[in-house]
C-alpha positions in Angstrom: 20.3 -7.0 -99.8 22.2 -8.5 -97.2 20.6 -11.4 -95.8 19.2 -10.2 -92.1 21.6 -11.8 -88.9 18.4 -13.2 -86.3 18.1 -13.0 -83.1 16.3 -14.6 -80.3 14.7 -12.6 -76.7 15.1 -14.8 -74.1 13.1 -13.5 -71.0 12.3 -15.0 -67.7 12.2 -14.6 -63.9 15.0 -14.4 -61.6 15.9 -18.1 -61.1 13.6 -19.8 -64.1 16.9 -20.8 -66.2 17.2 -18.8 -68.5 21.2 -18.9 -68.1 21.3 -22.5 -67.7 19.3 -22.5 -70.8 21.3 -20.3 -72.9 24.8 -22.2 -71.1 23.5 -25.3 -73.0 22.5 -24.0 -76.1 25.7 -22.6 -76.8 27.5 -25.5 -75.7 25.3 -27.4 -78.3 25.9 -24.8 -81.4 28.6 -27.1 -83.4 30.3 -24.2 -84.0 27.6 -21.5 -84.7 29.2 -17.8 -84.2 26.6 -17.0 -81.4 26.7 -13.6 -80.2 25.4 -13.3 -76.7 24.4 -10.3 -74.8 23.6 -10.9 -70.8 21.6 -7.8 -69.1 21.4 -8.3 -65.4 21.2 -5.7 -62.8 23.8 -4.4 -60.6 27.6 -4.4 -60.6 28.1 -7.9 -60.0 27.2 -9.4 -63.3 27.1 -13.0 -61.9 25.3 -14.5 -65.1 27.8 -12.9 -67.3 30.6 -14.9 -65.3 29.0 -18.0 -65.3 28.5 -17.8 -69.0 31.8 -16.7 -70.2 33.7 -19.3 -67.9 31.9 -22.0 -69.0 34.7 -23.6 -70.4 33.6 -23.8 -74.0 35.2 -22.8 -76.3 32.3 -21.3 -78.2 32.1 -19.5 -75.0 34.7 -17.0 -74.9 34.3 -13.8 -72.8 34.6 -11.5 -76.1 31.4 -13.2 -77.2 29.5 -11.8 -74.4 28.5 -8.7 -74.0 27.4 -7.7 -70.9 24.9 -4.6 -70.3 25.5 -3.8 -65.9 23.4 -0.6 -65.8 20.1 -1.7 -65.2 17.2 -3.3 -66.7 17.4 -3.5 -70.7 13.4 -2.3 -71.1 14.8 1.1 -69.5 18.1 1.5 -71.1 17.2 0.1 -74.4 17.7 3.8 -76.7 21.1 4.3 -74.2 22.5 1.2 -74.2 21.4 -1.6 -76.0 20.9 -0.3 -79.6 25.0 0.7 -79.3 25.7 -2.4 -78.6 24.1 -4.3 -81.5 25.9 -2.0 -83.6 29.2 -2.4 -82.2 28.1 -6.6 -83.1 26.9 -5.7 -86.1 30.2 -3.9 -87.5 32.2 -7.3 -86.2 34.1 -9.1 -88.7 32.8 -11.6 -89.1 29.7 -11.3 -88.4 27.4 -13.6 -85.4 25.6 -16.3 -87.3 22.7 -15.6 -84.3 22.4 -13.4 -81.6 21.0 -14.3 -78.1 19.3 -11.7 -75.7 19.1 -12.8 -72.2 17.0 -10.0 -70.5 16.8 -9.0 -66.4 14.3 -11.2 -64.8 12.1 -7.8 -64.7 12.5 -6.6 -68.2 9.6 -5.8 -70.0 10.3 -7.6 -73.6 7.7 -5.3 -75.5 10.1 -2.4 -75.1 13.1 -4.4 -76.2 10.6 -6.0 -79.3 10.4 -2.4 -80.6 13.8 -1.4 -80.3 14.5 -3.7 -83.1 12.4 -1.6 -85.4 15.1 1.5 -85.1 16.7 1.8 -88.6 20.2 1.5 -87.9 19.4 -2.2 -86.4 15.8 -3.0 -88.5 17.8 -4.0 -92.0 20.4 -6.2 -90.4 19.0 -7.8 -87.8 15.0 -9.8 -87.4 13.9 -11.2 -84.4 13.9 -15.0 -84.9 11.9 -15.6 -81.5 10.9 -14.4 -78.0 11.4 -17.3 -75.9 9.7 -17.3 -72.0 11.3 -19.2 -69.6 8.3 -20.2 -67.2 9.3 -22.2 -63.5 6.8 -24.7 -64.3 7.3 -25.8 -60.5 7.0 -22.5 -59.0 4.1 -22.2 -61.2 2.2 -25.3 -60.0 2.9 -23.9 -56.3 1.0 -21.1 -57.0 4.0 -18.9 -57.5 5.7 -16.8 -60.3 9.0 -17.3 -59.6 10.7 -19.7 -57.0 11.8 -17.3 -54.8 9.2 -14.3 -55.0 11.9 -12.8 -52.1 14.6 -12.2 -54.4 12.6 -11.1 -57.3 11.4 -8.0 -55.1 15.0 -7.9 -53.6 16.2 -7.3 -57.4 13.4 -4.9 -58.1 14.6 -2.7 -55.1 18.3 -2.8 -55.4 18.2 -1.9 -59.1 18.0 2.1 -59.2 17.5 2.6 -62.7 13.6 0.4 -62.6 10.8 2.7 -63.0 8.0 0.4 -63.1 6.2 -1.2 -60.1 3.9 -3.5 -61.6 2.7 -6.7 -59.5 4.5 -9.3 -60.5 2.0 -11.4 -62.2 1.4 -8.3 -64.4 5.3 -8.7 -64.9 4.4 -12.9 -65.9 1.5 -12.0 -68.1 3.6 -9.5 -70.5 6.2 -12.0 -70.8 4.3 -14.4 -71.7 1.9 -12.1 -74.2 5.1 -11.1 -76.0 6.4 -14.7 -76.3 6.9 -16.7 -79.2 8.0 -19.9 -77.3 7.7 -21.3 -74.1 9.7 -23.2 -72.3 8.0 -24.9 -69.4 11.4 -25.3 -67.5 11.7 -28.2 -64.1 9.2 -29.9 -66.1 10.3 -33.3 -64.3 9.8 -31.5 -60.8 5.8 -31.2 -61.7 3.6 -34.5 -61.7 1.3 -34.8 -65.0 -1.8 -33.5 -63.4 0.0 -29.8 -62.3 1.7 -29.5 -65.4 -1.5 -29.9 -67.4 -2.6 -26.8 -65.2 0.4 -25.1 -65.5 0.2 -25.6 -69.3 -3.4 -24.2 -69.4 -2.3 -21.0 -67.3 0.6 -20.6 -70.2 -2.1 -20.6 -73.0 -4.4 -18.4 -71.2 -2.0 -15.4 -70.8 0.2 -16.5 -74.1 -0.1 -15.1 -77.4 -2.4 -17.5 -79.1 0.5 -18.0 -82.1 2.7 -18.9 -79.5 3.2 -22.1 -78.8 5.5 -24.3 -75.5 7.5 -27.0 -74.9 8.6 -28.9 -71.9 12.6 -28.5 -70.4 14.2 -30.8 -68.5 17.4 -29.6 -66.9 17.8 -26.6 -69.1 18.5 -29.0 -72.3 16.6 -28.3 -75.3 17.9 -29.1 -78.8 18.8 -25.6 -80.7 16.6 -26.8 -83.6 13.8 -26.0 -81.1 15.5 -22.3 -79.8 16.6 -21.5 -83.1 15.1 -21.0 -86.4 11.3 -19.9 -85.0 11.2 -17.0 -87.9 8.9 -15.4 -85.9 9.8 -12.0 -87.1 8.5 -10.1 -84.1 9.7 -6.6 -85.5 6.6 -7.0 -87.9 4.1 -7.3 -84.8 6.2 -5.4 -82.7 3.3 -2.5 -81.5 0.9 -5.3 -81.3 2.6 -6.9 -78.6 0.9 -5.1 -75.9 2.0 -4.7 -72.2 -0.1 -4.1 -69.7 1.6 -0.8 -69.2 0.6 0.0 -73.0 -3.5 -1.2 -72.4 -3.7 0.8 -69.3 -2.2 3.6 -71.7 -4.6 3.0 -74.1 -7.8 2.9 -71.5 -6.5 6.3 -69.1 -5.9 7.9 -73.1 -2.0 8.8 -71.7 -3.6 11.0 -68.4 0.1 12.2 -67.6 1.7 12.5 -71.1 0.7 14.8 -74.0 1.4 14.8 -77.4 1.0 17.0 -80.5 1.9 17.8 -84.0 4.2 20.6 -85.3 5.3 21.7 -88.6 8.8 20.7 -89.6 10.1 23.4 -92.2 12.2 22.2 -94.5 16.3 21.4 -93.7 19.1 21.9 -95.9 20.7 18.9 -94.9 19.8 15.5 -93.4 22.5 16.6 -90.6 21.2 20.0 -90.4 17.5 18.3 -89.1 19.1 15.6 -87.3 20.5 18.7 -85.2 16.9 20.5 -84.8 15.7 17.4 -83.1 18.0 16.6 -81.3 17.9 20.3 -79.7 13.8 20.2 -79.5 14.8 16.3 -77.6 16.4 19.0 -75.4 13.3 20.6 -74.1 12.6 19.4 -70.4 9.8 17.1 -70.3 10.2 16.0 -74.2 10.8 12.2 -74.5 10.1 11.1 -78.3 9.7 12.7 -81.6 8.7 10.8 -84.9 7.9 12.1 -88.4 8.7 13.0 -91.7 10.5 15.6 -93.0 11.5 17.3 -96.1 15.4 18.0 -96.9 16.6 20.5 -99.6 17.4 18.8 -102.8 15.8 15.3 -101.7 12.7 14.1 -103.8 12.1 11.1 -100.5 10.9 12.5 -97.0 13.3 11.8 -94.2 12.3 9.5 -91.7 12.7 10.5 -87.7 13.4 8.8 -84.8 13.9 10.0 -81.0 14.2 8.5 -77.7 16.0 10.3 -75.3 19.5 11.5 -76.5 19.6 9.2 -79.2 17.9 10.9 -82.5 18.0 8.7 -86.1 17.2 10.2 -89.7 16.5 8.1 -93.1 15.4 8.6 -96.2 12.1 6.5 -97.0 9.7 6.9 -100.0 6.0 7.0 -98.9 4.3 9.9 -97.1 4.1 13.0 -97.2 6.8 15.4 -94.9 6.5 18.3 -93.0 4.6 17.1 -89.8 6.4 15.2 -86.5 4.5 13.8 -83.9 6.0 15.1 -80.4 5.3 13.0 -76.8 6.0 14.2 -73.9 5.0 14.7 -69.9 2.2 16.8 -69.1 2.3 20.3 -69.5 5.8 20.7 -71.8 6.4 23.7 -73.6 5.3 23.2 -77.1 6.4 27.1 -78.3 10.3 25.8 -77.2 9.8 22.8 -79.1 8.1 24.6 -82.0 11.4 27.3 -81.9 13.9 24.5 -81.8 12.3 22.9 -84.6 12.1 25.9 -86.6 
């Protein structure tokens, strides 16, 4: 089996350093095929111009790929799973790939996204590193200009989720594998110790953090976590997913409908992608039997984008169907059948 290409999250706030971060871990990869991908909202795509001008030569602007149309937790099935193919057919391939999310991206939806087949065999998630403003932190702030987070929130149309923004600073810090206390040497030793104690309050307890100065960290610190966050992915919970779990999903609905048999794997790739289809329809996983084939195929739907596999283990002829609130199983059902 080809040996799996890792990847590292990094997720922040608007103006934590992240980019300044990433800027001088590249510049510090002797020579490591790095693979970046930038999401930040909006047209203007100033972090993807800053990176790719850099003047490094490991730096290049065909090394970064830049995703403009909105915040990566929403777009993820659309957007960013095309994308790590295109890198993943590159020849040759990155050495590491790098992840710098919107400063409101939810990482748990991104986590997950890594567990969709055509990405799960090739790529594992070496880390989720937070950047935390350790200064804005000790001010009793999230981020060091609250204004412009909200500023981004409202000027990016594709953002469907309003949380508070310290709901926004707990899940990306209950995702994390590492992090990165950043303007460390702008905090005095007695507000950093509180700082610190707020991180591993709202961290994951295996996470761990480390204090940046100036953006600089060695990559030995960055790279080579082997967290493998696919593994834990669903356990990585948002606060979007607990308040799921305690209102038991008040405006969604799911169920379970037989899945007849298909004469080809292409043949029940199309019947989901027509049940996907059905207003109000949003994901559809199972197992399903296909003429001639002693494994179950595995599906997997999110939106447009529907995935089938053959997997041993199971047994087929049931998918699990989620949904909003009131959608029409029998139309399902029919374009199932």
């Amino acid at each position: 089996m080809t040996e799996r290409i890792p990847a590292t999250i990094v997720t922040g706030f608007l103006g934590a350093g992240k980019t300044t971060l990433i800027r001088n871990l590249i510049a510090r990869s002797n020579g490591r095929r790095i693979a970046l991908i930038v999401n930040e909202f909006g047209d203007m795509g100033f972090d993807g111009e800053l990176l790719s001008d850099c003047g490094d030569d490991e730096c290049r602007p065909d090394t970064v790929v830049e995703l403009t149309n909105g915040c990566i937790c929403c777009t993820v099935a659309d957007d960013f799973l095309p994308t790590m193919e295109m890198l993943l057919a590159r020849e040759p391939a990155p050495e590491h790939i790098v992840i710098e999310t919107s400063g409101l991206a939810l990482p748990q939806p991104l986590v997950r996204a890594f567990t969709w087949p055509s990405v799960r065999h090739r790529v594992t998630i070496d880390g989720v590193v937070t950047v935390v403003d350790a200064a804005a932190v000790a001010d009793g702030r999230f981020a060091h200009d609250e204004a412009a987070v909200a500023a981004q929130r409202a000027e990016d149309p594709s953002l469907d989720h309003e949380d508070p923004i310290e709901e926004l600073f707990e899940d990306q810090l209950s995702c994390a594998d590492l992090v990165v206390l950043s303007k460390a040497d702008l905090v005095g030793a007695a507000a950093l110790a509180e700082v610190e104690a707020i991180v591993r309050r709202e961290a994951r307890p295996a996470a761990r953090s480390v204090r940046s100065e100036g953006g600089v960290l060695a990559p030995e610190i960055l790279l080579g976590i082997g967290a493998a966050a696919e593994d834990d992915a669903f356990e990585r919970k948002s606060h979007h997913d607990l308040e799921g779990e305690e209102h038991d999903h008040d405006d969604f609905d799911s169920f379970v409908v037989a899945a007849p048999s298909a004469e080809t794997l292409d043949a029940l790739q199309a019947r989901v992608a027509r049940a996907m289809a059905v207003p109000g329809v949003l994901r559809i996983k199972g197992r399903a039997s296909v003429a001639g084939k002693a494994m179950p195929a595995i599906v997997q739907a999110v939106g447009p984008r529907v995935e089938t596999y053959f997997s041993a283990g199971g047994a087929a002829g049931r998918l699990v169907v989620i949904g909003e609130r009131g959608l029409d199983r029998a139309a399902v059902e029919a374009a199932l059948g």
